[in-house]
ZARO-677780 format. One record per residue (C-alpha): x, y, z. Coordinates in steps of 0.2 Angstrom, whole numbers, plus 2048, in hexadecimal, padded with zeros to 3 digits. Layout:
# residues N
XYZ;...
END
This chain:
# residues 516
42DD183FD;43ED11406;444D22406;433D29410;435D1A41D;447D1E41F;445D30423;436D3042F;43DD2A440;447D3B43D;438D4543C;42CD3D449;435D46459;433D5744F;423D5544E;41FD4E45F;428D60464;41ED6845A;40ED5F463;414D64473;418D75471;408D77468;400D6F479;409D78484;403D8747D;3F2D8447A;3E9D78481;3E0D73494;3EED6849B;3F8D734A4;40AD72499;413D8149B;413D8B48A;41AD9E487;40ADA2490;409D9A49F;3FAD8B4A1;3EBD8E498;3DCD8B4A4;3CED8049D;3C1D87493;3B3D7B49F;3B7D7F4B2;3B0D814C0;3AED954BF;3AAD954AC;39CD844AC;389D874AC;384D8C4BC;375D874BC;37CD774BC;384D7A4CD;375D7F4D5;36BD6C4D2;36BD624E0;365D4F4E0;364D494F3;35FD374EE;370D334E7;37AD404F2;386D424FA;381D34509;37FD274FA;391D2C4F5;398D26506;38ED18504;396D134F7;3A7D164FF;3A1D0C50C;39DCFE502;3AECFC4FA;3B6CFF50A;3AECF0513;3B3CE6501;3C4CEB506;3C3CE3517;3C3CF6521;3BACF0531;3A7CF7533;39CCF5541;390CEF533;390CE2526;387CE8519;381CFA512;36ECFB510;36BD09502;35AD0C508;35BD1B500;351D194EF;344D114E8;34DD034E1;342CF44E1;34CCE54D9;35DCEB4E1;354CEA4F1;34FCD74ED;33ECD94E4;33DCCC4D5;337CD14C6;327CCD4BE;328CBE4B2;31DCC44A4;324CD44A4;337CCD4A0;32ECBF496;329CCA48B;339CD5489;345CC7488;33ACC2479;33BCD146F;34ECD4474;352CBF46F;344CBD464;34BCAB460;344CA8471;334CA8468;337C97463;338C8F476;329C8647D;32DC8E48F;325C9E48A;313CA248C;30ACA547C;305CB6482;314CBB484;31BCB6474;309CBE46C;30ECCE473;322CCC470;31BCCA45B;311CD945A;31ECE6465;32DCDE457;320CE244A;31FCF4450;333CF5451;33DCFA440;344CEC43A;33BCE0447;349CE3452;348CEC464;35ACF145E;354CFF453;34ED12456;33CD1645A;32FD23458;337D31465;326D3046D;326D2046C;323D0E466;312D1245F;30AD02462;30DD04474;307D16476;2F7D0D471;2F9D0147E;2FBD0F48B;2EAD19484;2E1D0A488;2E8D08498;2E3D1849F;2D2D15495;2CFD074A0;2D7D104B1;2CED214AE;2BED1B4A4;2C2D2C499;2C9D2A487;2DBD2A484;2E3D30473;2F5D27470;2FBD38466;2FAD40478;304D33481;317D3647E;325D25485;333D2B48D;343D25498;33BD234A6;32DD2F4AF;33ED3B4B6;341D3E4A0;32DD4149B;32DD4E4AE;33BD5A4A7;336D5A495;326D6349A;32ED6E4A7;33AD70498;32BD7848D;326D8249D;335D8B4A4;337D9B49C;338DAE4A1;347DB84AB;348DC14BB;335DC44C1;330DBB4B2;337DAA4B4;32ED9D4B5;326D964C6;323D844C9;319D7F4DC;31ED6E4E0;31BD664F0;326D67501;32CD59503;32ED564F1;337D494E5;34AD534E3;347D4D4D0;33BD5F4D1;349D6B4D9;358D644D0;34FD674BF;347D784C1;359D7D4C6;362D764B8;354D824AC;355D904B6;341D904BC;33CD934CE;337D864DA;327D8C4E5;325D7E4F5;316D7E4F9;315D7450C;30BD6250D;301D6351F;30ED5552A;300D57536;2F3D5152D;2FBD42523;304D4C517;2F6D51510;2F3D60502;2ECD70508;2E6D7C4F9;2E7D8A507;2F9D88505;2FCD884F2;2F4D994F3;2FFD9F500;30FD9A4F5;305D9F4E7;302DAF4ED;317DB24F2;31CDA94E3;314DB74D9;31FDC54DF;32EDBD4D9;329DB24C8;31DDAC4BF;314D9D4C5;30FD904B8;30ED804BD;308D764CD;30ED644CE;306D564D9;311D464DF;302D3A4E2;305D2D4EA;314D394F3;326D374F1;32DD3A4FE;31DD3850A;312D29505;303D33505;2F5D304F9;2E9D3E4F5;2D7D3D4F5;2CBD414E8;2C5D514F2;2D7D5B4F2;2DAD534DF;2C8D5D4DB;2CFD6B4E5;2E0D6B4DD;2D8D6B4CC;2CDD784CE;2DAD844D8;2E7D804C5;2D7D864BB;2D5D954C5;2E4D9B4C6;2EBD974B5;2F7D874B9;2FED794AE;2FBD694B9;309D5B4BA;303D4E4C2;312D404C7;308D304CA;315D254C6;312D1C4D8;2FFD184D5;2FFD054D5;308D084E7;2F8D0B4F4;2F5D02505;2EDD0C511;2DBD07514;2CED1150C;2DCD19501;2DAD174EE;2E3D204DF;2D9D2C4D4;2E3D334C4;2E3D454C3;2DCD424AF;2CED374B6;2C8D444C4;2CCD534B5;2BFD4B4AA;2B3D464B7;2B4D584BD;2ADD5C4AC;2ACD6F4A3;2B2D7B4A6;2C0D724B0;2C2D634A3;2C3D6B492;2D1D79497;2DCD734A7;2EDD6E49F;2F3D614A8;301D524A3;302D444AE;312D364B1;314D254B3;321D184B4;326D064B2;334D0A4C0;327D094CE;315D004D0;318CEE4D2;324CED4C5;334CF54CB;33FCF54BA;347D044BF;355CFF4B4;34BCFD4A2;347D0F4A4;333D1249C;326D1C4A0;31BD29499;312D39499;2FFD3C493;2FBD4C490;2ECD54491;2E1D6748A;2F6D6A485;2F6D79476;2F8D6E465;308D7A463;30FD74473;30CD6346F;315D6645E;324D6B469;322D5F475;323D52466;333D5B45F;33BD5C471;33AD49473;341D46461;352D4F465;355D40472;350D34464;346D2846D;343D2047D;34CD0E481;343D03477;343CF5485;33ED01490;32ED03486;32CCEF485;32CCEE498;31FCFE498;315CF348C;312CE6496;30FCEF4A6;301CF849F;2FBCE8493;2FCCDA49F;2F5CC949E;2E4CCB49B;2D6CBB4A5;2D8CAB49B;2E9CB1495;2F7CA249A;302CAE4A6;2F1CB64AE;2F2CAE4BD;303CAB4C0;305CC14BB;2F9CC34C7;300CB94D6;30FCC24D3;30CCD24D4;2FDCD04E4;30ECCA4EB;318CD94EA;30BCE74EE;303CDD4FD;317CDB503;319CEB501;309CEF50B;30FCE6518;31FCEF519;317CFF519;30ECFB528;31FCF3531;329D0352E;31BD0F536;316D05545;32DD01549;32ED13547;31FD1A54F;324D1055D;335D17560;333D2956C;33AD38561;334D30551;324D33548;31FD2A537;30ED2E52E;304D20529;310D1A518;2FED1C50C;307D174FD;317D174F0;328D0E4F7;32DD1B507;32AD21517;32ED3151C;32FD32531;336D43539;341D43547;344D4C557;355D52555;35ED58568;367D6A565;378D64569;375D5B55A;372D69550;380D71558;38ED62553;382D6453F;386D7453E;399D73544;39BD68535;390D72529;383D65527;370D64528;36BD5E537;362D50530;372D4C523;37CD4B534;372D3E53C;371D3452A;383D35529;385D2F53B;379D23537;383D1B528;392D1B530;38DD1153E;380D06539;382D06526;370D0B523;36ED16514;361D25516;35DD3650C;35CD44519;34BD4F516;355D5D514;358D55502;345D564FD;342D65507;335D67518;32DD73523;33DD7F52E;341D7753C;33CD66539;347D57535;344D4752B;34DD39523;343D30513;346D1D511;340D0E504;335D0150B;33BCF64FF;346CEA509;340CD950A;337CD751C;341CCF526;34FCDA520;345CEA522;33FCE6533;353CE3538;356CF5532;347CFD539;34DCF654B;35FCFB547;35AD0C542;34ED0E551;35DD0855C;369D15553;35ED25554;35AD20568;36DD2056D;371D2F561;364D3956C;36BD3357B;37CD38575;378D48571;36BD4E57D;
END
């Protein structure tokens, strides 16, 4: 053994050579070997390019800068602003929204079940904390679930939609997932298929949530935007799905409609009379329905009310009811709730092939399972404190608090901007946006196009830059040619939303002047 010790500090450098020239010769790091550098086997040229082709405005290149522009005023780099205001997503708690005792109750129980032991918590909470660790393996929310889920809690979700829809709800159709975004591309994920004139068509609303566009890009299917009527609220027009329809026809094969309801980005909230229309136009022509309804706690307008597509489907009644495929979205990222962070929502399906479903199930199970405290959130979004119940009242206050606020703000930003000339905001009807247009002066476009920017990225970037005001150009979520847009949250506390309405009012008056 002496003898090996002593001779291998000899050795070591020959074999570091050895490494190296092996390196040099054969590997991405740019050593010279007797070839020359070897380029990497992933590049830019030799990468997946439908992965090239997937754009997601909401965390673009604005929000990018943003960033920068936060660090640089952490720096000391003098701003003509304090503060960067990413009203660019819906974010609810990083915007100041507190969260909703029972709901983290409840999780911080399951997580820390010793916590079970502490007077402070609610008995219903710790009754629903026991019976979620009873359905976990090991009685711990530290283990795997069922990939579709935690099947207590799919039972929960059945008999919440029973009691929304008044239809029956079956858990083995209800499938958990990361979020609403996750449960979206696992069924375009069943539907995309097909090449050249075959592939796959999807008609998704203009202006629609960039979740729609970036995915169909990334599995190859084709977008069909069909154009929501500005003039008339943002309303739906079945007129209009024909027409794209009819186009999309020529170059694909169109398979599925989605509906946004309430709207991301336009805050409109469909009635019952375009969500028959809507329905019968899918069965007619042969389209799977996904319905994304993730904002359908999130209504204000007076005389506007949510109506599930599942609920309308079964009222509608044969031949409508038992045949129109149709799987519908929902999310504990939104509502009242705001745990964007926990990641939980859902999809039901509905009149989906048993074949499918077995695929769908199998889909879901490659990604193992959905966070499991994601699914304890969901839990007690769609099981809340029932009348009686110790945290009833207190559950209740809470979350009157956060949807009337947010009412309120709906209103504020509609009537700050509708005030201002060359801005015009539709009535925010529901979700966490408003959507105005803008009147954009052609020297504007002029200095947007020298740069080889939108015209409405221009002015966002402007805008950033000088007030620190963070805003998604429409360009990002698409709109009708020749109109320009900027989507932003409501979800700013009031006094600090008002602030930014005014300053952004303020900035787009002297940016007209500027330009014009």
């Amino acid at each position: 053994m002496r003898a090996l010790r002593a001779r291998r500090p000899h050795r070591l450098p020959a074999m570091a050579a050895a490494a190296a020239t092996s390196l040099g010769s054969g590997s991405g790091s740019g050593v010279l070997g007797s070839g020359g550098p070897r380029p990497p086997v992933l590049s830019g040229a030799t990468m997946n390019p439908a992965v090239r082709r997937v754009e997601y405005a909401v965390r673009g290149p604005i929000v990018t800068r943003a960033l920068q522009l936060e660090q640089e005023l952490r720096q000391g780099v003098p701003k003509p602003f304090t503060e960067v205001i990413k009203a660019n997503i819906g974010d609810a708690h990083a915007m100041g929204q507190k969260p909703i005792t029972f709901l983290r109750q409840v999780a911080a129980l399951c997580v820390f079940p010793e916590l079970l032991q502490e007077a402070a918590f609610p008995e219903d909470a710790k009754a629903r904390a026991r019976r979620l660790l009873a359905a976990c393996g090991g009685h711990s929310a530290g283990a795997y679930s069922a990939s579709p889920g935690i099947e207590a809690i799919r039972q929960d979700v059945a008999q919440f939609l029973e009691r929304r829809d008044g239809v029956p709800a079956c858990p083995q159709n209800i499938f958990l997932a990361t979020g609403a975004s996750d449960a979206i591309v696992s069924i375009l994920k069943l539907l995309v298929c097909g090449e050249g004139s075959g592939r796959c068509g999807v008609l998704v609303p203009v202006p629609q949530y960039p979740l729609y566009s970036a995915a169909l890009a990334e599995l190859g299917a084709v977008q069909l935007g069909y154009l929501l009527a500005e003039e008339r609220a943002w309303a739906l027009d079945v007129a209009e799905l024909r027409r794209v329809l009819g186009e999309g026809r020529r170059r694909c094969q169109p398979r599925a409609l989605c509906v946004i309801n309430p709207g991301n980005p336009t805050g409109q909230v469909q009635s019952r009379e375009d969500i028959e229309a809507v329905i019968k136009f899918a069965y007619e022509e042969r389209l799977f329905l996904l319905a994304d309804e993730v904002y359908q706690d999130n209504v204000y307008a007076e005389g506007a009310a949510f109506h599930s597509f599942k609920k309308v489907l079964a009222q509608l009644g044969p031949p409508y009811a038992d045949t129109v495929e149709l799987a519908s979205f929902h999310s504990i990222s939104k509502g009242f709730a705001g745990e964007c962070g926990f990641r939980g929502g859902y999809v039901e399906v509905v009149n989906m092939d048993p074949e499918v479903q077995q695929q769908l199930a199998k889909l879901v199970s490659v990604r193992l399972c959905p966070p499991v405290a994601g699914q304890i959130i969901l839990d007690a979004v769609v099981n809340p404190p029932q009348p009686g119940e110790p945290s009833y009242e207190g559950f209740m206050a809470e979350k009157r608090a956060v949807l009337s606020a947010l009412a309120q703000k709906a209103k504020l930003t509609q009537e700050i901007f509708n005030r201002t000339p060359g801005i015009r905001c539709n009535p925010v009807q529901g979700a966490m946006y408003a959507f105005p247009r803008i009147e954009l002066p052609p020297r504007a476009l002029q200095a947007a196009q020298a740069q080889g920017q939108a015209p409405d990225m221009f002015f966002c970037m402007r805008l950033l830059e000088e007030t620190g005001i963070c805003v998604v150009p429409g360009s990002g979520f698409g709109q009708k040619e020749g109109t320009f847009h900027f989507r932003m949250t409501i979800l700013p506390p009031a006094d600090k939303l008002q602030v930014l309405l005014q300053k952004l009012s303020a900035f787009y008056t002297k940016f007209v002047k500027e330009f014009s």
